[in-house]
KEFITI-624085 format. One record per residue (C-alpha): x, y, z. Coordinates in steps of 0.001 Angstrom, whole numbers, padded with zeros to 6 digits, always signed. Each point is the difference from the previous one (the first is absolute). Layout:
// KEFITI-624085
XYZ/...
//
This chain:
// KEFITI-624085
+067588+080677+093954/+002749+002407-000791/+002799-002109+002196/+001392-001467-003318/-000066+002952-002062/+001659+002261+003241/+003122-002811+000036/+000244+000137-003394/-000366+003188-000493/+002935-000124+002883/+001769-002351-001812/+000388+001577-003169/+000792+003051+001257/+002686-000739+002203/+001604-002433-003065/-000160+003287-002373/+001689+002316+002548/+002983-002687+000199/-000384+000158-003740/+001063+003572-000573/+001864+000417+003147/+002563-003137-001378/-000371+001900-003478/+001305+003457+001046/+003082-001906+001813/+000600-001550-003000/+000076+003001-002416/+001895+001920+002847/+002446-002502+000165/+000431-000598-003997/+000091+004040-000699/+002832+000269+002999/+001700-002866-001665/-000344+001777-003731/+001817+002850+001930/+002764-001274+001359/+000660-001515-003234/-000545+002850-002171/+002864+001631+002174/+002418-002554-000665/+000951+000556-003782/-000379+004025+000567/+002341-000192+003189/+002423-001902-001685/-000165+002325-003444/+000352+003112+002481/+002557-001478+002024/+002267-001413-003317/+000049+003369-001569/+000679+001783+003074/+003195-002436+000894/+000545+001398-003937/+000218+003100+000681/+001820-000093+002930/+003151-001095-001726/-000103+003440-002015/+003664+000851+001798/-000777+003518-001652/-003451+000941+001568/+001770-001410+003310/+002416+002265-000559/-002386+002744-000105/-001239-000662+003287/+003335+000055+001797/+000338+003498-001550/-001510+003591+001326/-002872-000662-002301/-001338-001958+002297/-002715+001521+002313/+000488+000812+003797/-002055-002148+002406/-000717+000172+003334/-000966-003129+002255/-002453-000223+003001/+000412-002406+002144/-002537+000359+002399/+001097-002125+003562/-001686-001548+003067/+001696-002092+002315/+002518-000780-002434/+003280+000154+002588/+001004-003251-000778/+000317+000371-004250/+000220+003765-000255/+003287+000448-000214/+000407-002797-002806/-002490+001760-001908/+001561+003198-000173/+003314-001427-000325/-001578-001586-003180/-001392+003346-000991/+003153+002006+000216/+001705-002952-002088/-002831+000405-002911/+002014+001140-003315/-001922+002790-000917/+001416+003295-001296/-001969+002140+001924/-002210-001372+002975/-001046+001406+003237/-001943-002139+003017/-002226+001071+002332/-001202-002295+002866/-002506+000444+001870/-000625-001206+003920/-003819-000300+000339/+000468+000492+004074/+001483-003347+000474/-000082-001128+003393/+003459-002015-000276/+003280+000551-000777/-000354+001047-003671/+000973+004096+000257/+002924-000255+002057/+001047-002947-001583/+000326+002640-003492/+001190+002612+002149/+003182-001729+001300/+000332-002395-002850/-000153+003195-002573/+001452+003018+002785/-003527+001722-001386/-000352+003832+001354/-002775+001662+000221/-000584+002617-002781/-003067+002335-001473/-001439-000939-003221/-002732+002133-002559/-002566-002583-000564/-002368+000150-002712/-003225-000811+001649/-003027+000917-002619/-003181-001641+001008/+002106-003517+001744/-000702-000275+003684/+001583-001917+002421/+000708-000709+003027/+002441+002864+002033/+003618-000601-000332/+002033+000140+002973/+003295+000660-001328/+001636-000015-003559/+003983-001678-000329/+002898+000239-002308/+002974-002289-000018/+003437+001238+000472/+001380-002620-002075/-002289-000675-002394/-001754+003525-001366/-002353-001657-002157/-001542-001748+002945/-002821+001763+001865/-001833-001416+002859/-003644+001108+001260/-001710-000904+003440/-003095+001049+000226/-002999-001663+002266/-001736-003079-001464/-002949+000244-002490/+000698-003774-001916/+002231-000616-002852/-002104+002295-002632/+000403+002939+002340/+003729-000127+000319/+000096-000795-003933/-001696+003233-000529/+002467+002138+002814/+002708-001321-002459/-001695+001033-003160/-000080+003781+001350/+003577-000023+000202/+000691-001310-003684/+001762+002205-002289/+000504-002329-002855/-002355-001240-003097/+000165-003058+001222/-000382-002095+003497/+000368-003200+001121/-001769-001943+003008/+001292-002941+001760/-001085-001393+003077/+002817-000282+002578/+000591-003404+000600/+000775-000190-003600/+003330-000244-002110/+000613+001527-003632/+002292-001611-002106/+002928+002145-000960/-001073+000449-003394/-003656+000378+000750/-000920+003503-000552/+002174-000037-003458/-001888-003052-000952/-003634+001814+000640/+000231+003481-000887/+000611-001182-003659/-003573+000057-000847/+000065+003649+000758/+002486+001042-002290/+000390-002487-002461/-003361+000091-001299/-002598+002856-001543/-003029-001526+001890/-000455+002710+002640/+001093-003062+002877/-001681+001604+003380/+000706-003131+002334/+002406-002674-000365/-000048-003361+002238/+002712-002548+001053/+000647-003930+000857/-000120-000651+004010/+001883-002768+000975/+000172-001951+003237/+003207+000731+002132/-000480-002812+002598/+002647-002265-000392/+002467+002574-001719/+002995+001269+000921/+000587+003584+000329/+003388+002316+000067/+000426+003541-000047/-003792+000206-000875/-000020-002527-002656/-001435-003225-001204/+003550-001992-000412/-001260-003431+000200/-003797-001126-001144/-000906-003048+001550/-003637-001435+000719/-001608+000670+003367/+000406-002972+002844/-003420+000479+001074/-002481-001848-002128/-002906+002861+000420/+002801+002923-001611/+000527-002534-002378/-003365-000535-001169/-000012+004129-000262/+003006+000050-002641/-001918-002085-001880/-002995+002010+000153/+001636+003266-000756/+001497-001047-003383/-003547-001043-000462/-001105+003244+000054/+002110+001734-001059/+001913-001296-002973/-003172-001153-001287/-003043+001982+000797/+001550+003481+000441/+002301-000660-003267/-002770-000723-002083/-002155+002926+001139/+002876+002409-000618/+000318-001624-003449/-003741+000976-000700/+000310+003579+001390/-002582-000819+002818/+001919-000257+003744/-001739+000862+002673/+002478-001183+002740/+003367+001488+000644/+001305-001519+003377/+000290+001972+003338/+003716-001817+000260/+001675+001739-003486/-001738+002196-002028/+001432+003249-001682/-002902+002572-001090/-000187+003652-001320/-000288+002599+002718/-001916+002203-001629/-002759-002062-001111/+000050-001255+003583/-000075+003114+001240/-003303+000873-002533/-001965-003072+001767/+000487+000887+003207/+003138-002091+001070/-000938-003523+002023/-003100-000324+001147/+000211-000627+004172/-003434-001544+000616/+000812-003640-001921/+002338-002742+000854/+000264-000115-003814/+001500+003294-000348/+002582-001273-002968/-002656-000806-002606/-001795+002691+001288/+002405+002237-001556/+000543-001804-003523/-004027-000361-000425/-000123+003930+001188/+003084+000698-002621/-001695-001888-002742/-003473+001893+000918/+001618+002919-000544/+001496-000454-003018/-002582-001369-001703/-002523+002323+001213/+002056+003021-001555/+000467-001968-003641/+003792+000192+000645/+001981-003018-001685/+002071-001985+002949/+001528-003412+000654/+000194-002027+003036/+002991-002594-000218/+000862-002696+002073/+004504-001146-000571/+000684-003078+001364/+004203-000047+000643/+000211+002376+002595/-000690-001569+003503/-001086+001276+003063/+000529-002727+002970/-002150-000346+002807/-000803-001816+002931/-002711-002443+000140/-002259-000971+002551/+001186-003635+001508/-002725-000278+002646/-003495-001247-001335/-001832+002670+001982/+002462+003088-001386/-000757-001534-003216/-003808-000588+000428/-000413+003864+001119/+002336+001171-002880/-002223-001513-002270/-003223+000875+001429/+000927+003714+000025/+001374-000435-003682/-003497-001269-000779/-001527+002934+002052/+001723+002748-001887/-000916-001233-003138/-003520-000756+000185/-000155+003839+001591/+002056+001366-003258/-002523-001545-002184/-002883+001200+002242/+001056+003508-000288/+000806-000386-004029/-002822-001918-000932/-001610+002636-002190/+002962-001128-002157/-000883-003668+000106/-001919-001198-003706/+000307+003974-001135/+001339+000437-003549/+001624+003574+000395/+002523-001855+002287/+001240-001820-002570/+001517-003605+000401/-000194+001013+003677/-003226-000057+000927/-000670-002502-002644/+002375-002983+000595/+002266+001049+002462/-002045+000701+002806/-003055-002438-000270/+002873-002607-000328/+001043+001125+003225/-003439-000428+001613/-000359-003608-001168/+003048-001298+001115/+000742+001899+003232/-003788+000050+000926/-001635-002615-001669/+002161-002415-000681/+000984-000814+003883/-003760-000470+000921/-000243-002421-003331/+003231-001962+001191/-001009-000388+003274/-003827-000709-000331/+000449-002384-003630/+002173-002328+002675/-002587-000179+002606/-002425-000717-002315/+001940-002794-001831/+000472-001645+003328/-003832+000182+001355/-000662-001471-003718/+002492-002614+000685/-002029-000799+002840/-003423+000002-000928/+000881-002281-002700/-000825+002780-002897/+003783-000097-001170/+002096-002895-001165/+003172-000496+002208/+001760-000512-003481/-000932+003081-001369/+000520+001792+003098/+003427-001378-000082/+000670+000765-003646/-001683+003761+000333/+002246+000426+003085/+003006-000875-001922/-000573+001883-002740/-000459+003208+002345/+003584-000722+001898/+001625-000499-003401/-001089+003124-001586/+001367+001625+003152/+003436-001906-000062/+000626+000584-004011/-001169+003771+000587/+002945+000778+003165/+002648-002628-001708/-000254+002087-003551/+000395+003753+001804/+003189-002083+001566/+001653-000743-003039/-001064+003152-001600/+001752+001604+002844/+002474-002272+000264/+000833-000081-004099/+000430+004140+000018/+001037+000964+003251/+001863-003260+001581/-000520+000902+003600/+000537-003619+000984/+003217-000834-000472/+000489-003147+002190/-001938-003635-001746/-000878-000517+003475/-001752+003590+000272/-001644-000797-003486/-001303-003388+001000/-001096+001753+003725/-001852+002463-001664/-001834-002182-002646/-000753-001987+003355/-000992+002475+001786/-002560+001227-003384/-001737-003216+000308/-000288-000537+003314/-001843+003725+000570/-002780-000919-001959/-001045-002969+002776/-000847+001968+002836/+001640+003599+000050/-001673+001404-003450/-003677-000794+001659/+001509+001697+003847/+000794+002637-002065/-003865+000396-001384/-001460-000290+003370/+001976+002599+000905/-001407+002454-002793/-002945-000886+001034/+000245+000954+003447/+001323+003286-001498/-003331+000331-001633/-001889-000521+002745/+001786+002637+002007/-000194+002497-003018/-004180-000686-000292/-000279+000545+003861/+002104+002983-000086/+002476-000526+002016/+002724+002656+000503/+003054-000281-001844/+002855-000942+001790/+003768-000934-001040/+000552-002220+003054/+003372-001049+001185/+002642-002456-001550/+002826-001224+001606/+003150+000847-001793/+002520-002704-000050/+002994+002019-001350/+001996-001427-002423/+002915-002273-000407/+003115+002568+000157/+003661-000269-000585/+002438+002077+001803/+000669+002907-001864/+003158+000443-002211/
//
């Protein structure tokens, strides 16, 4: 007798689980939407008065003088042979008053350390470290260039990129230091571009982030960008794309609102002694660069003292991109990984009002769309299809929904395009410009939902606990000129 009221009861709930299920994908998707669109009109606000302010010849002026704080850059290396010696040739080029490097060989198994030792006739020398409460890894020898005095090279066994960041950062004798990974380029103007937060401004700036820009496909002399051109292969194509994306728009519009949470691992320049107060970078995440900024802004705000994180958007470090699906897949997934174990270990922040815009917006934005929002993607197009199926969903409004979705993803990539293209004008070429605008559409049909199966799988690994590992890339090397 209770047959009818079991199927029912079945029935209904089943039909009410799909119910709020479909709902939540629906609000998830609307509120990412709201955000990418509230970040528009502020990136393009921040950006305009920046490109402002940059033509103040005088305050450039300023930079170019003595006033202008010494920096120090890390550039921590691992089986980097084949782009090493472009990237310090690029760093020796850097017009900066007064800059020192350090790099530092995290026990590379290659070529990399006697590639700097002939390349730069690097002896070996003795040097007073200021250790504090940093470990590391043991350093196996410590090298000065004969030519170049400001250069100083460290090999020391391997203990991951945060490890050799933090060997660096014990050697630092300026205010200020800069990290770049080593298969990475600075433009020649770079540093002068992003130290001007630091002393143009009264807002106590602690951290300061730059653009990353895809090198595949450029050509490179004497350790610089001389030519931009799009990438040949599609998949690095796809990336530049993405990385205007992300960071003309999303980063822009966060440093607009006082509330950045991500400085890239490629180009970031960052007080040392705040640094130095958190403990220096953390060597038990893959996500070891917001690790820092979230530890920085912790700090500060746990003390009461006033700061500023900015994000400038000229000065460009170039780097390689992955142009293999599986590089790319694992890049990704450990991107994923690192920040889902930053927000793990900061979530006492997350919803808490004495962190400010921080833990209000900033970082619960960051949960829905770098946690949420890829299950929500992923799932709400299952779901549409099995409702195809079954007959609960009209073709025509699964057609019209589905078109609606792609467009809002094409107008938001084409509009951080011209935004970059109408204050920066990296494209120079029509053919690059039409490419490019291509190349924006096309990513949302395939590559943006590869891309959210891939955070997911980061997820997964993070929730199982999985140990973190940096994996391998291959490095391609870029396109070189002879030297002269």
């Amino acid at each position: 007798m209770f047959e009818g009221v079991f199927e029912f009861t079945t029935t209904a709930w089943f039909a009410t689980t799909i119910f709020w299920v479909s709902l939540v994908i629906v609000i998830v998707g609307l509120t990412q939407n709201l955000v990418y669109a509230w970040c528009l009109p502020h990136a393009w606000r921040e950006l305009n008065d920046h490109t402002q302010r940059e033509d103040d010849h005088a305050g450039w002026e300023i930079l170019r003088s003595r006033s202008a704080p010494p920096i120090t850059i890390i550039v921590p290396a691992y089986n980097e042979a084949n782009t090493i010696r472009e990237s310090v040739m690029a760093l020796l080029a850097l017009q900066y008053p007064d800059l020192r490097i350090i790099v530092v060989n995290d026990g590379s198994p290659d070529n990399t350390a006697q590639t700097m030792i002939d390349k730069f006739k690097l002896v070996e020398t003795y040097l007073v470290r200021d250790i504090g409460t940093i470990k590391h890894k043991p350093i196996r020898q410590i090298y000065r260039s004969e030519i170049y005095p400001s250069l100083l090279f460290i090999d020391k066994e391997n203990g991951k990129k945060a490890d050799a960041i933090n060997v660096g950062l014990t050697c630092v004798r300026t205010p200020l230091f800069c990290v770049i990974d080593a298969d990475s380029l600075l433009e020649s103007t770079a540093l002068l571009g992003v130290v001007r937060p630091f002393v143009e401004t009264s807002d106590n700036v602690i951290a300061v982030g730059g653009t990353v820009g895809i090198v595949n496909g450029c050509t490179v002399k004497n350790g610089q960008v001389i030519d931009y051109k799009l990438p040949k292969n599609f998949l690095a194509r796809l990336q530049v794309v993405e990385y205007i994306r992300a960071f003309l728009m999303a980063r822009l519009a966060a440093s607009r609102k006082g509330s950045l949470a991500i400085i890239s691992g490629a180009f970031g320049v960052f007080r040392r002694d705040i640094a130095v107060a958190v403990g220096g970078y953390d060597t038990t995440t893959v996500g070891e660069d917001m690790e820092l900024v979230l530890k920085m802004h912790r700090h500060m705000l746990e003390t009461d003292t006033p700061y500023a994180v900015r994000y400038v958007p000229e000065p460009v470090c170039w780097t390689e991109a992955p142009e293999d699906l599986k590089f790319l897949s694992n890049q990704r997934t450990r991107w994923q990984r690192g920040a889902l174990e930053c927000l793990s270990r900061h979530k006492s922040m997350i919803f808490n009002p004495k962190y400010g815009r921080l833990g209000m917006v900033t970082l619960p934005t960051f949960i829905l769309t770098e946690l949420i929002s890829p299950i929500a993607e992923i799932f709400g197009y299952i779901l549409m299809v099995i409702f195809v199926a079954l007959g609960w969903l009209d073709i025509r409004f699964f057609i019209a929904i589905t078109a609606i979705i792609f467009t809002y993803g094409v107008l938001i990539s084409t509009f951080s395009l011209l935004l970059e293209q109408d204050e920066i004008e990296r494209f120079s070429r029509p053919k690059d410009i039409v490419s490019v605008l291509l190349t924006a559409i096309i990513e949302n049909f395939g590559f943006r939902q590869l891309c959210s199966i891939w955070r997911i799988r980061g997820l997964f690994q993070h929730f199982r606990g999985m140990k973190p590992t940096w994996g391998t890339m291959e490095r391609r090397g870029f396109s070189v000129t002879p030297e002269g």
